[in-house]
C-alpha positions, 0 to 999 in steps of 0.5 A: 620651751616652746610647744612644737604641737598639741600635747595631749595628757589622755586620760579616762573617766568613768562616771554615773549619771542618776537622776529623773531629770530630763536634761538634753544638752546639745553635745559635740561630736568627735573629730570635730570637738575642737581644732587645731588652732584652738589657743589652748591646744597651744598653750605652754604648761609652764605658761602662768596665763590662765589656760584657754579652754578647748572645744564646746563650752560646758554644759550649765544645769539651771540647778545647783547640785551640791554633792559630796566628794567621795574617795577616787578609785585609782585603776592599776595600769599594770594590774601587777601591783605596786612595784610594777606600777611604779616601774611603768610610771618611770618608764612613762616619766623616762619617755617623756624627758627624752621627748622632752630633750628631743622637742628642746633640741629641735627648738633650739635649732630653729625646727 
């Protein structure tokens, strides 16, 4: 399948940032991080090619921070426990093979 468009997987992190330091990384501003013609917002998930990064590059402290990885804390998204969690993951999952049906038909038709 070819990708008509960007496709975007939002998702949202929280972090803690501690320290004394005194770190001033030059940052990016949004709308303007990134472009539409930026290769990896056209990269194919299926692809075996290694992904384009999109916008700025990352930020490289002149420090080497070793830190020990901890348990994540999973959010519910329906905060009505695990058979209504599991419900909206399959609803999601549903919604994106129709999309998925949808974007190969109009491949296949030339659009």
């Amino acid at each position: 399948m070819v990708p008509v468009s960007p496709q975007f997987y939002m998702t949202c992190f929280n972090f803690k940032v501690t320290g004394t330091g005194n770190a001033a990384p030059q940052g990016v501003r949004f709308p303007g991080g990134y472009h539409l013609t930026d290769p990896g917002l056209h990269w194919d998930v299926n692809s075996t090619e290694p992904y384009p990064t999109v916008g700025p590059p990352v930020y490289q402290s002149k420090f080497d921070v070793k830190l020990e990885p901890k348990e994540p804390t999973i959010i519910s998204p329906t905060n009505q426990g695990e058979a209504a969690d599991a419900a909206y993951f399959k609803r999601q999952d549903d919604a994106r093979a129709q999309l998925e049906t949808f974007i190969s038909y109009i491949v296949a038709i030339g659009g």
